[in-house]
N, C-alpha and C positions, 0 to 999 in steps of 0.2 A: 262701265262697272257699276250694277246696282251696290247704294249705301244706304246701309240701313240702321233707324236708332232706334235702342230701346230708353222707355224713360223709366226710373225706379228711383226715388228721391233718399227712401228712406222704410226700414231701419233695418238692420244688420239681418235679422230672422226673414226678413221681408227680401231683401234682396238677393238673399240665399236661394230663396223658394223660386228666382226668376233663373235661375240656372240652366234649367234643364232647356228655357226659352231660348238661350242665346245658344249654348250648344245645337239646338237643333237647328237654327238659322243657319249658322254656321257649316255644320257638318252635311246639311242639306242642300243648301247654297253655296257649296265653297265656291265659286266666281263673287260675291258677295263681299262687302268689307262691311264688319258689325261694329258700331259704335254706341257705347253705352252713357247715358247721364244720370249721376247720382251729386249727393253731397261731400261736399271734400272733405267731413269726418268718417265717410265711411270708405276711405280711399283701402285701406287695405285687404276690405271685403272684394275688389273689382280687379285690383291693379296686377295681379299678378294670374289672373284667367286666360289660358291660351285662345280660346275662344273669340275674345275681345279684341277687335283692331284696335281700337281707339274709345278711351274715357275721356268725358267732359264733365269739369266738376261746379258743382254750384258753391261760390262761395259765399260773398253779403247781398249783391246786386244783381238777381235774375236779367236783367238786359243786357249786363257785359255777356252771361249765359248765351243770351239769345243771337245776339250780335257774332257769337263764335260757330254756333251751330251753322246759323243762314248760310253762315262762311263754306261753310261743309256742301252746301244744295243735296241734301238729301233727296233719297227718291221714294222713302217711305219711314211709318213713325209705329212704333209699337210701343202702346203705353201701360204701363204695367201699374201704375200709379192713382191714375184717373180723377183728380184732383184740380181745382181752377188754376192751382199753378201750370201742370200740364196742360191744362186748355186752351191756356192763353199761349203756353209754347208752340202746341201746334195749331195755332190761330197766326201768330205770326210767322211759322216756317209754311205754313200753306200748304202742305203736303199730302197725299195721303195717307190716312195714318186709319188706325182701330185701337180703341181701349178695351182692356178687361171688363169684365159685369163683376161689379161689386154686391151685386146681389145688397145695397142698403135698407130697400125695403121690408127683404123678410129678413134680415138683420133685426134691422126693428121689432117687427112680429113677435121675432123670440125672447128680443129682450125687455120689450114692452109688455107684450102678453101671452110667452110661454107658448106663443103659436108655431110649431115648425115648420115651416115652407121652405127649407132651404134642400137642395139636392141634395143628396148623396156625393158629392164631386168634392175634391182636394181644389185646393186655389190655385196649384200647379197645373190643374190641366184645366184651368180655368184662363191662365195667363197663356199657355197653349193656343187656347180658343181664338185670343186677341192676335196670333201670327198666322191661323189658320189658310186665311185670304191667300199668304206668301206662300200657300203648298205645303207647308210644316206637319210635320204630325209628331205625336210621341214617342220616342226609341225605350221609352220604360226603363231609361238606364241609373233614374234616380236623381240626385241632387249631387251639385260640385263644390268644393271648399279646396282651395290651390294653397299650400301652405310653402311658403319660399323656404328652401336649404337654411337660410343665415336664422329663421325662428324655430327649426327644430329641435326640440328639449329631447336630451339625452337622457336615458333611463339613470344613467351613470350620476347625473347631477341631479336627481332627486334623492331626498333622506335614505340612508340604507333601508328603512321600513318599508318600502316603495318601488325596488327595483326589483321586485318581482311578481309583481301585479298590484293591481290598486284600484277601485272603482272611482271613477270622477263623479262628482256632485256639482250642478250647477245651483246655485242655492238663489244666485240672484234675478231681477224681474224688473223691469221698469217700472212697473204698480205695484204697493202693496198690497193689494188685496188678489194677488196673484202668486205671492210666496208664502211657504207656510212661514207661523212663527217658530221663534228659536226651538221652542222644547217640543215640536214634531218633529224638525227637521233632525236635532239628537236622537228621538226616537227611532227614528229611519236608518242613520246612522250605527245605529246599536244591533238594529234589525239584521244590517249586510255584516256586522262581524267581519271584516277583513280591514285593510288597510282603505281608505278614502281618501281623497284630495277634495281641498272644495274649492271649487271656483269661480269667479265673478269678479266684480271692478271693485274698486279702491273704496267706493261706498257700500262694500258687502264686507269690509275689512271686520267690522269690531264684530258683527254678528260672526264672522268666523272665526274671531279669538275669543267669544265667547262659548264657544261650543268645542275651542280646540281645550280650551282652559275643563271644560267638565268631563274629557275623556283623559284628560292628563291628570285627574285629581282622582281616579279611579283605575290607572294602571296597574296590570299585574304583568305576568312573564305568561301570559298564554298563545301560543301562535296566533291565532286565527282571532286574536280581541282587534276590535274597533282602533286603530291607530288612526290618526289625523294629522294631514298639512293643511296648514293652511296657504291658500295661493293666492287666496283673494287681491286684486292689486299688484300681484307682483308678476306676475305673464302681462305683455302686450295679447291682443286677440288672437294672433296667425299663433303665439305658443301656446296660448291656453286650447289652442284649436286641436296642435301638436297633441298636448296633453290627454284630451277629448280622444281624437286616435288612437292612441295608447293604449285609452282604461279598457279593463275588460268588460264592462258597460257602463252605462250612464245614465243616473238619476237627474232631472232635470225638470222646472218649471217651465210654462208656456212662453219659451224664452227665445232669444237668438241662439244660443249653445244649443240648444234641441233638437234646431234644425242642422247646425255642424255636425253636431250628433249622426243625423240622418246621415248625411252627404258621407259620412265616414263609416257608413255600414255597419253601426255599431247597435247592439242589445240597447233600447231607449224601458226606460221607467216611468213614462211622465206622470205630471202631478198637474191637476187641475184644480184652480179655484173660480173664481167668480167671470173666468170663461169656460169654453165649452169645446170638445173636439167637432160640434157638427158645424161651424164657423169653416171646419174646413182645411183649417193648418196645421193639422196631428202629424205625425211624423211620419215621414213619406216615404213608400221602396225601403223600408226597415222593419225589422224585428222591433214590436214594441208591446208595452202594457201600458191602461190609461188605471189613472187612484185619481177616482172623483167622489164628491158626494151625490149619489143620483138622488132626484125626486126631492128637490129642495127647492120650497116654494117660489126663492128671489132668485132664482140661479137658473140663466145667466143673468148679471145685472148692468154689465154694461159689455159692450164688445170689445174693449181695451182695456179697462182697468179703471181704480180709483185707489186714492193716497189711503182711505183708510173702509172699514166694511160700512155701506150704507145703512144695514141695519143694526150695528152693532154688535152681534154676534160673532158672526165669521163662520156661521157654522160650516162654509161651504168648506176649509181650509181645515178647522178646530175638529169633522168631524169623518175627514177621510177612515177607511177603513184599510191598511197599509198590511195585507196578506201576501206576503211570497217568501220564499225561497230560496236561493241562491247557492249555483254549487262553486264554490271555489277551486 
């Protein structure tokens, strides 16, 4: 019986996007047993995938890692990562294996000097590319997000405001120069006129009780006004994911929600700041709009992120143009 590992360390958005990877091994190989390795904080992105024989998690000491895999004698290695920590993995499992093309160089390009050299291509059929060898190809069926029975949020349990449609808001980012600030994000908010949820982790809390606090200081008795929960913090991921399936679409930053988003077939919004969608990880197999600032001289300025705008401004974020719609 061919065994085969994908490696994917990290983060939530990222590991989402290798989805369609392991389904196609899978569904394509069923004589095949698929084993994945990530990080044991992102165990609930993996663990509940039918797709998946078997996860291996990295906890503090990469060699116990290593020491369990060898165990396994794999017959082949798909690395979705492509990092020295993976190198070294598949240096010690000896296997063969194929990485992704991170394409870093015209990464750089663009974000060095505004050069575009990058394809046309999603990083999902880029990580495709990395299993090709094994006969894979793409079934075009999109992206997966496996939300277990015991995390799904009942309509019934959210504010009566809410159970009967709501737009979800992802408001949070890893970077700050990749969320808007507060008084956009209200603006935005004001713009969908319906019921919102916002959501994100426990450190998106006070920005969301600050902006639940200025639509609750301005209620009237009008149907279709701006109502706010706040959820920030208080979903685990598989509910907030829950939640994400629910909404009747979803606003969202360059974020891990975005791509749950995707995998959930849902209407995406996204917002862009000081990245870019030609990076490659705009939302995939989905109905979407991009709100960017085009033609802004430092932008992109890094391909991840930074804690605050390099130049100060922020224009890239301060000066979206936020034009739609929406029919409730």
């Amino acid at each position: 019986m061919t065994k085969i590992l994908v490696l994917r360390f990290s983060s939530i958005g990222d590991i989402v996007l290798t989805t369609p990877v392991v389904r196609a091994l899978k569904q394509q190989l069923p004589a095949a047993r698929i084993h994945y390795a990530t990080k044991l904080n992102f165990r609930s992105v993996v663990e509940h995938n039918p797709y998946i024989d078997q996860v291996h998690y990295l906890r503090e000491n990469v060699s116990d890692l290593i020491a369990e895999l060898k165990a396994e004698k794999f017959d082949y290695v798909v690395d979705l990562h492509h990092n020295l920590r993976t190198s070294f993995i598949k240096f010690k499992l000896g296997v063969p294996s194929k990485s992704f093309d991170k394409l870093n160089v015209k990464k750089w390009l663009l974000v060095r000097f505004k050069v575009n050299k990058l394809p046309a291509v999603h990083i999902v059929d880029r990580y495709l590319a990395a299993a090709s060898e094994l006969g894979v190809k793409t079934d075009d069926q999109g992206l997966d997000y496996f939300i277990p029975a015991a995390d799904e949020v009942k309509l019934a349990d959210l504010p009566h405001t809410h159970q009967n449609g709501y737009y979800a808001f992802a408001i949070g980012a890893q970077h700050a120069t990749k969320r808007l600030p507060t008084e956009r994000i209200i603006e935005v908010c004001t713009k969908i006129n319906a019921p919102v949820i916002l959501l994100g982790g426990k450190e998106d809390a006070a920005t969301a009780e600050e902006i639940t606090k200025f639509f609750h200081s301005r209620a009237t008795n009008h149907e279709q006004e701006t109502i706010i929960y706040n959820a920030c913090g208080k979903y685990n991921l598989n509910q907030s994911a829950s939640l994400v399936k629910q909404a009747i679409a979803v606003f969202s930053h360059d974020t891990g929600l975005m791509h749950i988003a995707s995998a959930c077939k849902k209407k995406i919004y996204s917002i862009w700041g000081n990245t870019v969608p030609e990076f490659g990880m705009y939302p995939y197999k989905t109905d979407f709009l991009v709100f960017e600032r085009p033609n802004l001289y430092c932008r992109p300025c890094s391909k991840i992120g930074y804690s605050k705008c390099p130049q100060g401004h922020f224009k890239c974020m301060r000066e979206i143009n936020f034009d739609f719609e929406l029919n409730h």
